[in-house]
C-alpha positions in Angstrom: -22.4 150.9 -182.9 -21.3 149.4 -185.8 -22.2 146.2 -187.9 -18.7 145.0 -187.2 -19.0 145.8 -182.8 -22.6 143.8 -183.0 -21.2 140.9 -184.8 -18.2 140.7 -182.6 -20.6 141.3 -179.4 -22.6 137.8 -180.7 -19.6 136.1 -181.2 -18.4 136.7 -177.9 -22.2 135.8 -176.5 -22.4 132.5 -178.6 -18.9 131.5 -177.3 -19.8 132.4 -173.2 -22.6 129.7 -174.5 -20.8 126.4 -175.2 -24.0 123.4 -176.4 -26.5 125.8 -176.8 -27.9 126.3 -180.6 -30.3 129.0 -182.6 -33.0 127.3 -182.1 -32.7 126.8 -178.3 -32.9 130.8 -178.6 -35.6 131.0 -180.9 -38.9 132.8 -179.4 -42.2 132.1 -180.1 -42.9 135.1 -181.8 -39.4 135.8 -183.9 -38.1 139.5 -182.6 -36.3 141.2 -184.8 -33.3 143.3 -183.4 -31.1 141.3 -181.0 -29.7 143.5 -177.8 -26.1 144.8 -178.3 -25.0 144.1 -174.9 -27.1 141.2 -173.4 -27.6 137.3 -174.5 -31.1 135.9 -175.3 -30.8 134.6 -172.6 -29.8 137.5 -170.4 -33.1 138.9 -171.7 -35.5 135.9 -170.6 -33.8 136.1 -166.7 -34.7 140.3 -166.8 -38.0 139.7 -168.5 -39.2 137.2 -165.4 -37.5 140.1 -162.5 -39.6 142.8 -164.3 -42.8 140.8 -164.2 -46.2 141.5 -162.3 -46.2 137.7 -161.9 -43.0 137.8 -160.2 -43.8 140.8 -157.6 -47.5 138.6 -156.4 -45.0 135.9 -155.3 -44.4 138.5 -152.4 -47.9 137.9 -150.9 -48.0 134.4 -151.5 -47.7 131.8 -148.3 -44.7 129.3 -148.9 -45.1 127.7 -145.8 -46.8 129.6 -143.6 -48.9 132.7 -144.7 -46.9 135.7 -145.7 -48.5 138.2 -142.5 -47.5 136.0 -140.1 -44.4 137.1 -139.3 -41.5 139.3 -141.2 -39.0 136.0 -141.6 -40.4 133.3 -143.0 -40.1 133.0 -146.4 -42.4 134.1 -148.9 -42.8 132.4 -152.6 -40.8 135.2 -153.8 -38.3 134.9 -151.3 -37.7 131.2 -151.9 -37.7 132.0 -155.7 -34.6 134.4 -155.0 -32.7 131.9 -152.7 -33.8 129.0 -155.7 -32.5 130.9 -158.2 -29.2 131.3 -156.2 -28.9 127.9 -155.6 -29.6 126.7 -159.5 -27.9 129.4 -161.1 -24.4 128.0 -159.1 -24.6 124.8 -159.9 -25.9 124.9 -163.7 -23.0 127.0 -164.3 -20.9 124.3 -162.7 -22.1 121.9 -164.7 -21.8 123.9 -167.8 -25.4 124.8 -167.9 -26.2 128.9 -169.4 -26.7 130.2 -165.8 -29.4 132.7 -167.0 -31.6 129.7 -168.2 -31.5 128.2 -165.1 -31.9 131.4 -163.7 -35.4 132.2 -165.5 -36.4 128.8 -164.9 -35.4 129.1 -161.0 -37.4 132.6 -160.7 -40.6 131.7 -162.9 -40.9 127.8 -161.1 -43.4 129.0 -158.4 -45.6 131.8 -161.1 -48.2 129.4 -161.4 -48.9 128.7 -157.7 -52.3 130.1 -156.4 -53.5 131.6 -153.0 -52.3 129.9 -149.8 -49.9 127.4 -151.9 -50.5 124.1 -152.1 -54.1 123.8 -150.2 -55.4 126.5 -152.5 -54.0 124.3 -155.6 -55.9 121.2 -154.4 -58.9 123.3 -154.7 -58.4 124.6 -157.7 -57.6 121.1 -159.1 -61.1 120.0 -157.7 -63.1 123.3 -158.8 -61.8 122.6 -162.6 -62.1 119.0 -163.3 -64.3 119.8 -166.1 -62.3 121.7 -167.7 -58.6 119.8 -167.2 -57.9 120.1 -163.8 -55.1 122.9 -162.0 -51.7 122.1 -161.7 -49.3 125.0 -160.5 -46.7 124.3 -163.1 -49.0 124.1 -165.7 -50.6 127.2 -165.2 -46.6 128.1 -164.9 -46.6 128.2 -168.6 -49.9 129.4 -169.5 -48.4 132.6 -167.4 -45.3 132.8 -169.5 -46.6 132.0 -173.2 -49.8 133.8 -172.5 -51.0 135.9 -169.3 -48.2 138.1 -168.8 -48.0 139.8 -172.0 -45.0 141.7 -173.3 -45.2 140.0 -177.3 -48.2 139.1 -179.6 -48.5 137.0 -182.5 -49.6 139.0 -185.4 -52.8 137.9 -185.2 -53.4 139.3 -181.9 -53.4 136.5 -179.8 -50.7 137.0 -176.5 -47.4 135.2 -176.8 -46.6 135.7 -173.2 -43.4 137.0 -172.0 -42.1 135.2 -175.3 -39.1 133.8 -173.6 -36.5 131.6 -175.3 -37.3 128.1 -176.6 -34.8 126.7 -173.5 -36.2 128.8 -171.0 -39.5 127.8 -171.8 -38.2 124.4 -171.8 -36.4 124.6 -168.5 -39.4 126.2 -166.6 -41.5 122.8 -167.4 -41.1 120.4 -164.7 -43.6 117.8 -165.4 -43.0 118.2 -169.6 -46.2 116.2 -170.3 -49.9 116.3 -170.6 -51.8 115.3 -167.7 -53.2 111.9 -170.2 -49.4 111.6 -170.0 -48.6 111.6 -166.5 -46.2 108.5 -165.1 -48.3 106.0 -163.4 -47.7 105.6 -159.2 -47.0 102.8 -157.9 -50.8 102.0 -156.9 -51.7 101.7 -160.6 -53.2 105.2 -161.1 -51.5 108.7 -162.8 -49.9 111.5 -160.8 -51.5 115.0 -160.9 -48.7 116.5 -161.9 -48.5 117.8 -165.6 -47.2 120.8 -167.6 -49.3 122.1 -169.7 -53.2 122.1 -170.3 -54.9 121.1 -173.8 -55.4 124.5 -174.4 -52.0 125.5 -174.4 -50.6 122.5 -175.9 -49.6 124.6 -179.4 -46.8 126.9 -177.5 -46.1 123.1 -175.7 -45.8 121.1 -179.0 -43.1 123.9 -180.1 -40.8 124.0 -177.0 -40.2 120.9 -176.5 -39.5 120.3 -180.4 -36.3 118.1 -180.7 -37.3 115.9 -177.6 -39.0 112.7 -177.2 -41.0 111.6 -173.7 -41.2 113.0 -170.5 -37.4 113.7 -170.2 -36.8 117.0 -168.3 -33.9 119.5 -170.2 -31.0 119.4 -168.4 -31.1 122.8 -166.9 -35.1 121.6 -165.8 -33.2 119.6 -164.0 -31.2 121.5 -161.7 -34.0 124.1 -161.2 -35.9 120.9 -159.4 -32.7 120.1 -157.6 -32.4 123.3 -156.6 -36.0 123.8 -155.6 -36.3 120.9 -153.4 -32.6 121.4 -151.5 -33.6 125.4 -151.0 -36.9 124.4 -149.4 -35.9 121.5 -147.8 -33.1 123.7 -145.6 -35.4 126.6 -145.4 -38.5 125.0 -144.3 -36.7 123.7 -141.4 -34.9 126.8 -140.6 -38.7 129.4 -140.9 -40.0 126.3 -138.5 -37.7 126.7 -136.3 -37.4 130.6 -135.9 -41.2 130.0 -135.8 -41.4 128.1 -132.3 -43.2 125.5 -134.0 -40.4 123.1 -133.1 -36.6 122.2 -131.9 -34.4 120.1 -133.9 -33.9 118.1 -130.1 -37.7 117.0 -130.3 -36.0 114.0 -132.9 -33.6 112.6 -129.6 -37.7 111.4 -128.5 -38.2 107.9 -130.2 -41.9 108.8 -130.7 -40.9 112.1 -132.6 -38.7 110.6 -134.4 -40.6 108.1 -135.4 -43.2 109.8 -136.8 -41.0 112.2 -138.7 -39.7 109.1 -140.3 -43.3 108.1 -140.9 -43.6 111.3 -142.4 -40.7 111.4 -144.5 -41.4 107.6 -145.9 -45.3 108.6 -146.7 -44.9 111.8 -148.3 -41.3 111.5 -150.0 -39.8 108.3 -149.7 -42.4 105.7 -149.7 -40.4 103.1 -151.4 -37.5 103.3 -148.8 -37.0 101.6 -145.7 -37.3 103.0 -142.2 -34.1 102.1 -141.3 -32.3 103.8 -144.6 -34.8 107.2 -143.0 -33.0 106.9 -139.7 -29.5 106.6 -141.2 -29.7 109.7 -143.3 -30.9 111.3 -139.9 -28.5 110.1 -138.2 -25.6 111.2 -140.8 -27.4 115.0 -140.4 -27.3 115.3 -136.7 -23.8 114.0 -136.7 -22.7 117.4 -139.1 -21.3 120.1 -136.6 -23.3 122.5 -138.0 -26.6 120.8 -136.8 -28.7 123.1 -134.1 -30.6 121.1 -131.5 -32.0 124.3 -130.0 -32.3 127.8 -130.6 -33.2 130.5 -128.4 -34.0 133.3 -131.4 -31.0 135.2 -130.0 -28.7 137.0 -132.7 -25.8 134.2 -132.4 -28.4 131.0 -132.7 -29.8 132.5 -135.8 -26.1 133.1 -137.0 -26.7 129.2 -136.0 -29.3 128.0 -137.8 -27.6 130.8 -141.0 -24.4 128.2 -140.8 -26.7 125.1 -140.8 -28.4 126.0 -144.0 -25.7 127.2 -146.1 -23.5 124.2 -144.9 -26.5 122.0 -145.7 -26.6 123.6 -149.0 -23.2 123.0 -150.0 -23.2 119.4 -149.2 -26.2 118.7 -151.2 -24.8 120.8 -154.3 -21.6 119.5 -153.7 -22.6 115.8 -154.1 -24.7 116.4 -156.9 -22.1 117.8 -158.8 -19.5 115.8 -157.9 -21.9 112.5 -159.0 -23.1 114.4 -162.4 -19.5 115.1 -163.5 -18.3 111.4 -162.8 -21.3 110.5 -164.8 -20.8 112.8 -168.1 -17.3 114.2 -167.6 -16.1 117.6 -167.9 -18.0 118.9 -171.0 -21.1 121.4 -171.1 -24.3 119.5 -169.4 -26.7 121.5 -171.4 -30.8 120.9 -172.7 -31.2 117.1 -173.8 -27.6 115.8 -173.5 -27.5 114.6 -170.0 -29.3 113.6 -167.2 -28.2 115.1 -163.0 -27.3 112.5 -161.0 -28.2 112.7 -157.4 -26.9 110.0 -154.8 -29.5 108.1 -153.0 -28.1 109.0 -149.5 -28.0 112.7 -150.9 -31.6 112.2 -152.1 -32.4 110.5 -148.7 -31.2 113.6 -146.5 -32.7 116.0 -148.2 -35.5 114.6 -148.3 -35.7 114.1 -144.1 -35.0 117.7 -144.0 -38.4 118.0 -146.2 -39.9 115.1 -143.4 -39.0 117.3 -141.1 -40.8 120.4 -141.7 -43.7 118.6 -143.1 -44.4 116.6 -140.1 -44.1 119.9 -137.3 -45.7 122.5 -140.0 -47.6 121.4 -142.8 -48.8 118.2 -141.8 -49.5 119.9 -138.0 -53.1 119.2 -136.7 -53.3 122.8 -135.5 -53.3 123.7 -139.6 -56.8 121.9 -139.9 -59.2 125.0 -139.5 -56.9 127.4 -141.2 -57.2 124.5 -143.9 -60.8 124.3 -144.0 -61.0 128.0 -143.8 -59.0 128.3 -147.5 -60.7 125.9 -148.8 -64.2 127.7 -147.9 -63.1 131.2 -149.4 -61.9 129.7 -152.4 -65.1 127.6 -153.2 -67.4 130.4 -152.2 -65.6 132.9 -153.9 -65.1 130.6 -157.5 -68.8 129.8 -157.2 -69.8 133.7 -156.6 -67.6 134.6 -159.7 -69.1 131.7 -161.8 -72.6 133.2 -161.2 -71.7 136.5 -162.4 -69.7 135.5 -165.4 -66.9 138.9 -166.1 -69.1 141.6 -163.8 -65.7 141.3 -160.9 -63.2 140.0 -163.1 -59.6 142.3 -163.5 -60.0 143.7 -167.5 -57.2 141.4 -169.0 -59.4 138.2 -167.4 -62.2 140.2 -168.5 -61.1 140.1 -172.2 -60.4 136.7 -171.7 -63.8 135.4 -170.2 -65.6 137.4 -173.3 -63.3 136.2 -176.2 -63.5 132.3 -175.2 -65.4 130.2 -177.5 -67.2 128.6 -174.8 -68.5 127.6 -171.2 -64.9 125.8 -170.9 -62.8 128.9 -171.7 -64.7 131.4 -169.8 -64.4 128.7 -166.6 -60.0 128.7 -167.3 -60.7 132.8 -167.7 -62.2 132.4 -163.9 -59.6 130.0 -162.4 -56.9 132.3 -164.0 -58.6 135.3 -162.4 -58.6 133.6 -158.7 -55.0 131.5 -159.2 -53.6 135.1 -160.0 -54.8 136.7 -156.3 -52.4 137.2 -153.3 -53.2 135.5 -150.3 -54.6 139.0 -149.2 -56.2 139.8 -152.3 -58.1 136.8 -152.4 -59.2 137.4 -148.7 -60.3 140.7 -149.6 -62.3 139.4 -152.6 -64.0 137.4 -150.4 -64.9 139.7 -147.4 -66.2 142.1 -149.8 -67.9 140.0 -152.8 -68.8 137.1 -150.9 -69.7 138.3 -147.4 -70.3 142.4 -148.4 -67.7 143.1 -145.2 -65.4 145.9 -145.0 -62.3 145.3 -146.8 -59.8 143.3 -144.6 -57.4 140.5 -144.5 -57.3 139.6 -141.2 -59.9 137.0 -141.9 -57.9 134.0 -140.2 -56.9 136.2 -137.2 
């Protein structure tokens, strides 16, 4: 191909790009040789698909734990249908869908076994050493665990996306010193990056000031929380672990709406919970009860994507009254969601969390993670890099001290499969044949 063909090929890329600059495609590591027939960006969305970090999603519980059943969703699955859902409306809004794309697919890398119960651990079992926070370790995967790029020096550079993907991957872009207060006075948990890693933050978010999420950060989080807010209630459902008719009981439905106010919407009123309810039940597409049969799961299919679209739809149609019709792109605008949009989808989220994750028959199976995961950090603290995989291995033996080998170990265990990590137990731990049927 011809210098002529690969500057008319960039041309052609840079103008399917509208708001996007050369330094929002700038790597860490500068690469020399751009592709002849794919974007930057086009490069960061196939570098997450091809990932090891990727594939482990697979085996990781989303809601419920992924060899219950062969429906529910697994973290990988909900990454694909997120990642659906973002990539649509960024490019609506003018966003480079392949950004929102990566950041859609790589959103849930940093999660470790059995999801949000095994981060809580981890967040306990590492307060010396900065805490655990699943879209921290997010990045630390992409700028250094997965390798594909190294600095010259030799030190990883991660997957070595794009300066915007990196950028739209980080949903809480600030150090945990930096976390927004809550309203009872202290700081929330969530953060985006460790101390440690605080060089590869320092240069992504380089333009920017505060704790403002790029643009197309934005619509991954939209586009996280209406996926799993629809999809939760849909895996519950197909479950048996409830029936949208269990909210025509006053004492159900309070408690969902006690459930939805504490864990999502604590500054709202009740009654503002039991109109968005209220508005959801009165859609057509709503499914009191399903019997599993092939035309009430076409059913609950309808509900979801209908659900979907009205969620987008209002976003959208909010944002573009807000900014107008040009490119939304990195630090330029802000999504606008509607309270009452904000409100439903968050009931749908009240929903599943009150039947599913907030279920007291969860308890034991609770306790039970929690018990691997401490034995198993403490066995693997004890024996320093003896069971660790070689590229934790390396890590453990290069770090400069007690802290860094301690991240090499909560790397090690965040990076396990539900299964795997059962398996590291029964065997290490408890010297059992190998077998993940621990919770059976």
């Amino acid at each position: 191909m011809t210098v002529r063909n690969v500057e008319r090929l960039e041309g052609q890329y840079a103008a399917l790009r509208p708001g996007y600059t050369e330094a929002d495609e700038d790597r860490w590591v500068p690469e020399h040789g751009k592709s002849v027939y794919r974007s930057s960006f086009e490069r960061d969305r196939a570098r997450l698909l091809h990932s090891w970090s990727l594939r482990r999603l697979g085996a990781k519980t989303q809601v419920v734990s992924p060899d219950v059943d062969d429906f529910s969703r697994t973290r990988l699955t909900h990454s694909l249908e997120v990642a659906q859902v973002g990539r649509e409306l960024g490019r609506l809004l003018g966003c480079d869908p392949d950004v929102v794309d990566a950041a859609c697919l790589s959103h849930d890398l940093g999660h470790p076994p059995f999801g949000h119960n095994g981060e809580s651990v981890l967040h306990e079992l590492s307060a010396g050493i900065g805490g655990f926070e699943g879209n921290a370790q997010t990045l630390r995967i992409l700028t250094r665990l997965e390798t594909k790029r190294f600095h010259p020096d030799g030190r990883s550079a991660g997957l070595n996306l794009t300066r915007a993907s990196l950028d739209a991957a980080v949903k809480y872009p600030w150090r945990a010193e930096e976390a927004p207060l809550k309203s009872d006075g202290t700081r929330s948990q969530k953060f985006g990056a460790y101390e440690d890693d605080l060089q590869v933050f320092t240069w992504l978010r380089q333009g920017t000031e505060g704790r403002r999420q790029s643009m197309e950060a934005q619509v991954m989080d939209a586009a996280d929380d209406i996926a799993y807010s629809v999809h939760d209630v849909e895996d519950g459902i197909v479950n048996g672990r409830f029936q949208l008719k269990f909210l025509d009981d006053a004492v159900q439905r309070a408690r969902v709406i006690q459930t939805t106010q504490e864990w999502y919407l604590p500054e709202a009123e009740e009654d503002r919970i039991e109109e968005a309810i209220s508005r959801l039940e009165s859609r057509p597409s709503w499914v009191k009860e399903s019997d599993g049969s092939r035309r009430a799961l076409a059913a609950l299919k309808n509900m979801t994507s209908e659900f979907i679209g009205r969620f987008c739809s209002a976003i959208y149609t909010a944002t573009r009254q807000a900014h107008g019709d040009q490119p939304l792109v990195r630090h330029e605008a802000d999504l606008v969601v509607p309270r009452q949009t904000l409100e439903e989808i968050c009931v749908m989220k009240g929903i599943a969390a009150n039947y599913i994750m907030a279920s007291r028959e969860q308890m034991p199976v609770y306790a039970r993670q929690r018990e691997v995961l401490q034995e198993l950090h403490a066995l693997l603290v004890e024996t320093g890099d003896r069971f660790l995989e070689p590229q934790f291995q390396a890590d453990f033996r290069t770090a400069g001290d007690d802290a860094g080998r301690h991240r090499a170990i909560i790397d090690q265990i965040a990076s396990l499969t539900d299964g795997a990590c059962l398996e590291w137990y029964a065997t290490l731990v408890k010297g059992l044949p190998v077998t993940n049927r621990l919770f059976a």
